[in-house]
BAMI-183304 format. One line per field, with one value per residue: residue number from 1; x, z, y of N, C-alpha, C in turn. Coordinates in steps of 0.001 Angstrom, whole numbers. Example, Ala and Ser with C-alpha at 12.3 -4.5 7.8 and 13.67 -1.06 7.14 Angstrom:
2
pos = c(1_2)
n_east = c(13190_12850)
n_up = c(7800_7080)
n_north = c(-5690_-2250)
ca_east = c(12300_13670)
ca_up = c(7800_7140)
ca_north = c(-4500_-1060)
c_east = c(13200_12900)
c_up = c(7800_7870)
c_north = c(-3300_30)
//
This chain:
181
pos = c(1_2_3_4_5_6_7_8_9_10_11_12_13_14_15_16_17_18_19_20_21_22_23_24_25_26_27_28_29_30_31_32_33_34_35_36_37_38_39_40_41_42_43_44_45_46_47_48_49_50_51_52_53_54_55_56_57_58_59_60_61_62_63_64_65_66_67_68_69_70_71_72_73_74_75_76_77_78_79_80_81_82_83_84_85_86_87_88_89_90_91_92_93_94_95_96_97_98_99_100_101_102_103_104_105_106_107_108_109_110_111_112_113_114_115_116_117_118_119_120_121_122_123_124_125_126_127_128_129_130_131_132_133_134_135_136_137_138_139_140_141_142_143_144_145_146_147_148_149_150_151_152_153_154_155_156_157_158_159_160_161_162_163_164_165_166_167_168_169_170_171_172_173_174_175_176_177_178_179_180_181)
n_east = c(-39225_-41755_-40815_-38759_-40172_-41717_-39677_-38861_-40472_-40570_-38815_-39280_-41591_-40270_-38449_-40176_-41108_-38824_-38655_-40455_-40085_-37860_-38868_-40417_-38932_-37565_-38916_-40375_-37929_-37445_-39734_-42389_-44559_-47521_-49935_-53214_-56309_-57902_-60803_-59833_-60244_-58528_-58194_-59082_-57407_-55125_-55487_-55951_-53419_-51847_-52940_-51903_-49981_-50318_-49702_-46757_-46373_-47086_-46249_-43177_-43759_-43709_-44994_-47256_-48817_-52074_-52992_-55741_-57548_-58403_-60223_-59872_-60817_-58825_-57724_-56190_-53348_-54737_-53514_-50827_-50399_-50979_-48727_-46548_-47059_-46805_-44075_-42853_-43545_-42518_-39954_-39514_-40519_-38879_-36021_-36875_-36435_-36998_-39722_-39800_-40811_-43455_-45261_-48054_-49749_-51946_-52364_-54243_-53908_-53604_-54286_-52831_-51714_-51091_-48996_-47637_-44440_-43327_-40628_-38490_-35868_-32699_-32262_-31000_-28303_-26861_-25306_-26015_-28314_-29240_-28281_-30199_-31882_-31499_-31420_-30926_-29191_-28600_-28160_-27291_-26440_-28397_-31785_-33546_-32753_-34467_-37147_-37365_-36192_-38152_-40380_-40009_-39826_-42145_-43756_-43041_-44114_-46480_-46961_-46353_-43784_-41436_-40245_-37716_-36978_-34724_-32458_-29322_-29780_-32091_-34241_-35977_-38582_-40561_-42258_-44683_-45814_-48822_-50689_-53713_-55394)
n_up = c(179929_178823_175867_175918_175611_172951_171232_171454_170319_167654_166327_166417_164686_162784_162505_162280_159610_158156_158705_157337_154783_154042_154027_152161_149824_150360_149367_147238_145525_146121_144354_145924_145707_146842_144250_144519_142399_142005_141119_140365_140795_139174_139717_142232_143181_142876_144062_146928_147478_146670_148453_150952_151069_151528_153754_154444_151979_152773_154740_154003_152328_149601_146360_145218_143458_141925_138856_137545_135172_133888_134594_134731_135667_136480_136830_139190_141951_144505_146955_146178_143957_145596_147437_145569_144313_146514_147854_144952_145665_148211_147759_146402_147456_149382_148130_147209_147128_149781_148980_146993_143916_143384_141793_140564_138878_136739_133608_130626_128158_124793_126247_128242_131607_133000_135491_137006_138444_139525_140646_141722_142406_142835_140405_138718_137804_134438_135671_138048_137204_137126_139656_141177_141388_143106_145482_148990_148094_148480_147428_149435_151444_153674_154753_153657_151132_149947_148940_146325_144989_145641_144635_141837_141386_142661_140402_138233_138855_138589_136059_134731_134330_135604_134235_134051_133583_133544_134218_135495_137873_137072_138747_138577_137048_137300_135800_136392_134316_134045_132760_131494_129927)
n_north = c(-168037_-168378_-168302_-169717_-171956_-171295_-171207_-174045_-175377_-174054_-175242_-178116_-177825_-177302_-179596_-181792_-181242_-181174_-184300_-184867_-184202_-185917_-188244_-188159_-187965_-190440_-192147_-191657_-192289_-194613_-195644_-196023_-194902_-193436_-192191_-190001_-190676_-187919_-185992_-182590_-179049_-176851_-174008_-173168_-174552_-173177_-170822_-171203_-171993_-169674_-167909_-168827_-167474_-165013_-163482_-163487_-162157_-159318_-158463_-158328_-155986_-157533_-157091_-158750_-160945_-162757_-164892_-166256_-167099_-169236_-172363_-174675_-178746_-180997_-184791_-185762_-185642_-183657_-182950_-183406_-181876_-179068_-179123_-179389_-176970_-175309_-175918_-174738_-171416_-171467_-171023_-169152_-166969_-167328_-166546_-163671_-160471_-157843_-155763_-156737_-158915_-161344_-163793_-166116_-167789_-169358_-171703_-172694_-174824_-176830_-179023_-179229_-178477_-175242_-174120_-171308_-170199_-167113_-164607_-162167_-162468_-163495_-164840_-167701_-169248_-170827_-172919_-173584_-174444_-177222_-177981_-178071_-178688_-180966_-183195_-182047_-180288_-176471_-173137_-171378_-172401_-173019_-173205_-176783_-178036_-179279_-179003_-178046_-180390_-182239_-181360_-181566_-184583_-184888_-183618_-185129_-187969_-187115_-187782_-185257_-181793_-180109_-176970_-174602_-171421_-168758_-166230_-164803_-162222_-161479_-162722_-165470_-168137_-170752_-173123_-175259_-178061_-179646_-182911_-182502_-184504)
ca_east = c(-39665_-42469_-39985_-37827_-41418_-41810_-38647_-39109_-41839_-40914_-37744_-40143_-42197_-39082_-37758_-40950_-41310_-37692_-38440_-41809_-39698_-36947_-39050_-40936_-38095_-37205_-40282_-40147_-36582_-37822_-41526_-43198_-45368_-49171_-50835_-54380_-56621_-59412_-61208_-58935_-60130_-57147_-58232_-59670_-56170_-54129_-56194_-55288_-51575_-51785_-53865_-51483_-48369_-50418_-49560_-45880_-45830_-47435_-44871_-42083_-43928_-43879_-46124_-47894_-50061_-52103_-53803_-56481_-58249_-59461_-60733_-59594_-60704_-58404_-57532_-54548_-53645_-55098_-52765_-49600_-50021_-50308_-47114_-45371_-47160_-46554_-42696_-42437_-43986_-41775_-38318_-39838_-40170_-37001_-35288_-37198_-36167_-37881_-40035_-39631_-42347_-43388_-46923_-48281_-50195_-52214_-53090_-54500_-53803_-53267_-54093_-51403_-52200_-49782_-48851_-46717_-44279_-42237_-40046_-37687_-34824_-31210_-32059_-30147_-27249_-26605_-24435_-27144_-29698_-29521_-27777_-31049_-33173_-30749_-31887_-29818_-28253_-28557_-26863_-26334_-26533_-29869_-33027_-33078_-32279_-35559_-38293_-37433_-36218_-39248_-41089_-39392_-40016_-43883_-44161_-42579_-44957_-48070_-46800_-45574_-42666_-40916_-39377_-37714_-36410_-34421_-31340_-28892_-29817_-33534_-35640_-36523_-39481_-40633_-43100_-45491_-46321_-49390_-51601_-55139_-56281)
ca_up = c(179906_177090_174896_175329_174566_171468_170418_170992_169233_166206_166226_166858_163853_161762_162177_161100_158153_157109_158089_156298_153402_153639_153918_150734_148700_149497_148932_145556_145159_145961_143591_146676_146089_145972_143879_143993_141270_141952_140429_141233_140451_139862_139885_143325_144493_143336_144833_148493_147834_146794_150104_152155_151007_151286_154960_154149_150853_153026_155944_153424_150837_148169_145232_145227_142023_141357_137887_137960_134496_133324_135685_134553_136296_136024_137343_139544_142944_145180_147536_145654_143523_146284_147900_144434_143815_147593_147573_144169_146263_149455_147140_145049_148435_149980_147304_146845_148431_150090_148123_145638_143126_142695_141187_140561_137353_135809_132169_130072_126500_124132_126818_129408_132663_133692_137329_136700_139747_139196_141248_141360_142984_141854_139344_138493_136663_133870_136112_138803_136663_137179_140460_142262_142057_143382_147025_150041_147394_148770_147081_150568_152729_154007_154576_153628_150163_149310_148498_144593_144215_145839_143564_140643_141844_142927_138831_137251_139103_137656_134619_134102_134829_136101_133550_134822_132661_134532_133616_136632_138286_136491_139058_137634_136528_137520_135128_136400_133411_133975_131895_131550_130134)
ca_north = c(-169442_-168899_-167983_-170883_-173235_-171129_-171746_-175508_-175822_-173645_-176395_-179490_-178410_-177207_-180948_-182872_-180338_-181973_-185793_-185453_-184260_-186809_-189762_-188513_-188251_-191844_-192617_-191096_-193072_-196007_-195854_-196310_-193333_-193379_-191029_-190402_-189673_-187725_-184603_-181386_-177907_-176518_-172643_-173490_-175223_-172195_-169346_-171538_-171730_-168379_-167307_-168968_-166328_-163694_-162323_-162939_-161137_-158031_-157896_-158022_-155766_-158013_-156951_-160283_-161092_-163981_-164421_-167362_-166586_-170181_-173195_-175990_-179968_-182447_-186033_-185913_-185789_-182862_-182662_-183350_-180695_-178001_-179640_-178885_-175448_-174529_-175774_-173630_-170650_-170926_-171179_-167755_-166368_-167214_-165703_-162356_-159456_-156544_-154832_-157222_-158857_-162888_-164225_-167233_-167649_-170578_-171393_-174014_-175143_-177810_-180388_-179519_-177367_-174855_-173372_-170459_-169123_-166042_-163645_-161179_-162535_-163190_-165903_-168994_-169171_-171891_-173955_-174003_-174814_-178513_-178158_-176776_-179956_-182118_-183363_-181707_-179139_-175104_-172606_-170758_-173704_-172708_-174603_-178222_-178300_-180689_-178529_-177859_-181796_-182896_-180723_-181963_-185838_-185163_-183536_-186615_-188486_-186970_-187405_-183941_-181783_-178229_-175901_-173391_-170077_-167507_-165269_-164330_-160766_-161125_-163001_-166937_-168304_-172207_-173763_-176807_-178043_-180983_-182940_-182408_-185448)
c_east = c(-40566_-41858_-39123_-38929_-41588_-41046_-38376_-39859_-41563_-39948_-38556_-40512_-41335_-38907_-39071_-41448_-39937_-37765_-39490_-40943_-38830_-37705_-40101_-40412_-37832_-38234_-40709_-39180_-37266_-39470_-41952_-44239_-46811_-49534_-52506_-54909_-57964_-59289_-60786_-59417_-58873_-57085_-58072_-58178_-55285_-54679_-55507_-53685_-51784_-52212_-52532_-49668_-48347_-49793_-47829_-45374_-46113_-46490_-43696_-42170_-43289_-44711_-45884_-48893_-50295_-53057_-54546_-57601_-59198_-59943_-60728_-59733_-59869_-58140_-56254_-54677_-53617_-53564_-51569_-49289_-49983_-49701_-46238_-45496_-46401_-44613_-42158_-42257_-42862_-40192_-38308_-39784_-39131_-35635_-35425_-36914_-36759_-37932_-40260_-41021_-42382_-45263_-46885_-49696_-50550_-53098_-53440_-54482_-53345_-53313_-53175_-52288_-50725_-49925_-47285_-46109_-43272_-41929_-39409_-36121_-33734_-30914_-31296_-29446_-27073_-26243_-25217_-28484_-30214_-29315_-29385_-32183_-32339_-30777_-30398_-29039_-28950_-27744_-26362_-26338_-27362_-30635_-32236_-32469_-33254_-36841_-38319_-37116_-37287_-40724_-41232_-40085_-41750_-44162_-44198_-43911_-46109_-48036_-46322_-44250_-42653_-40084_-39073_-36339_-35789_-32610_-30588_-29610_-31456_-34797_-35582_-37874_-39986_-42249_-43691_-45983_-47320_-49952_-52603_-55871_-55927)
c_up = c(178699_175796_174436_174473_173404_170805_169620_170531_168063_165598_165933_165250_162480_161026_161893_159892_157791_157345_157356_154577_153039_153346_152560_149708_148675_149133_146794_145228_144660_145161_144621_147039_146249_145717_143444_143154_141909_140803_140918_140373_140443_139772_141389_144312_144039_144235_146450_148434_147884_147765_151008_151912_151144_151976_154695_153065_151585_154039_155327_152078_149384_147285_144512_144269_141512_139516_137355_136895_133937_135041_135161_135348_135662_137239_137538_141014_143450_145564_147668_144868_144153_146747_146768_144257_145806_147811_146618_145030_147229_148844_146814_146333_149289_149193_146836_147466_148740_149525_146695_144779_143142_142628_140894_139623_136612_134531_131711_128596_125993_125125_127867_130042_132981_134584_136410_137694_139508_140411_140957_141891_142274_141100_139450_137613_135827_134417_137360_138665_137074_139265_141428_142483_142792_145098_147960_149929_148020_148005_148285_152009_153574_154099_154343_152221_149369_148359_147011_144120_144476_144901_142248_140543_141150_141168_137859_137309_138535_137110_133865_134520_134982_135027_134223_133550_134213_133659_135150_136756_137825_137348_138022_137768_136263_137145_135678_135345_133587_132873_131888_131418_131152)
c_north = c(-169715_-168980_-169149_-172183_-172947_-171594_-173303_-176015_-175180_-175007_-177927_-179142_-178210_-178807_-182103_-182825_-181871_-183799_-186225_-185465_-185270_-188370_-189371_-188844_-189911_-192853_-192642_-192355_-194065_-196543_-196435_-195282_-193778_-192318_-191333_-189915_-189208_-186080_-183141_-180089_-176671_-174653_-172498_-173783_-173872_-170688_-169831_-171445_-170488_-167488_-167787_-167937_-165175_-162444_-162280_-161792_-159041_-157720_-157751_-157322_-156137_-157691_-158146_-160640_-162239_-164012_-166216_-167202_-168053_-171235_-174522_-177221_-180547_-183452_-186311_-185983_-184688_-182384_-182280_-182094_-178969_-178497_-179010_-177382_-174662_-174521_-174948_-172263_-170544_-170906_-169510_-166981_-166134_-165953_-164037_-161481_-158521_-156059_-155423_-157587_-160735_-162447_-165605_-167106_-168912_-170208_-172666_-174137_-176437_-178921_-180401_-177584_-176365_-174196_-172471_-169992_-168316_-165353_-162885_-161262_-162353_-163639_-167141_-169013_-170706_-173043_-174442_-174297_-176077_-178998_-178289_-177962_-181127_-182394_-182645_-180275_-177905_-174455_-171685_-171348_-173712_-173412_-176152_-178495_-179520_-180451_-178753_-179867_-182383_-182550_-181177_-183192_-186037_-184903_-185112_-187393_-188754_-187197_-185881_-183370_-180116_-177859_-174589_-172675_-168533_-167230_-164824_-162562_-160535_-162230_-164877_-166829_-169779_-172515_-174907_-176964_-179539_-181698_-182677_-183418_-186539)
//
């Protein structure tokens, strides 16, 4: 009997995970976003994403590495940007496999912030390069298929955007690139 409540509850919060995400995207669609500005430490906001992957990266020995060397403030929105760094994070995880390696890595230069998320998975091939932000899209019909476009979306937003570098069989590599000023 507890078993079946767990169940319905992991289901319950499965399905407001995906209508929180669907009604952002059309939210996005439709420029009905609000973003706020306040003052975001953004060393401060990746150390918490990065805290919250920690216990998975240890049950599926991941060698998990964050590297948090400057401390950059800027004027963006809190929240949004762990939504984007944490959607990066749970894609890099999906994809990694036991034993494997991801990190998460910020830098600052020339005026633009960067969130770095790497893994070790199976990469992205040329032809799924574009495919992979595209709302709904999976490449193994898995999950929702929202996280990385919503990711994509929330960047624009700020004013910045996701680069992502990867090679099939070598693991990718998904760039937040923000502004600073």
């Amino acid at each position: 009997y507890s078993s079946s409540l767990a169940v319905i509850e992991e289901e319950a919060i499965r399905l407001e995970r995906l209508v929180g995400d669907v009604l952002d995207l059309a939210k996005l669609d439709a420029h009905r976003f609000t973003v706020l500005e306040e003052e975001v430490d953004m060393r401060e906001l990746c150390e918490r994403a990065y805290a919250a992957f920690g216990e998975v990266a240890r049950q599926r020995s991941i060698d998990y590495r964050g590297a948090f060397p400057v401390q950059p403030v800027i004027v963006t929105d809190g929240d949004r940007v762990l939504q984007i760094i944490s959607n990066l994070l749970s894609n890099a995880f999906r994809w990694t496999p036991e034993g494997g390696r991801g990190a998460l890595e910020l830098a600052a230069d020339d005026g633009t912030i960067s969130v770095v998320v790497s893994d070790s998975g199976p990469g992205v091939s040329p032809e799924e390069r574009e495919r992979i932000f595209r709302p709904f899209w999976s490449r193994d019909g898995g999950g929702t298929g929202l996280g990385l476009a919503i990711a994509r979306e929330l960047a624009l937003e700020l004013g910045g955007g996701i680069d992502l570098r990867s090679e099939p069989g070598l693991g990718a590599r998904f760039e937040l690139i923000l502004p600073a000023g």
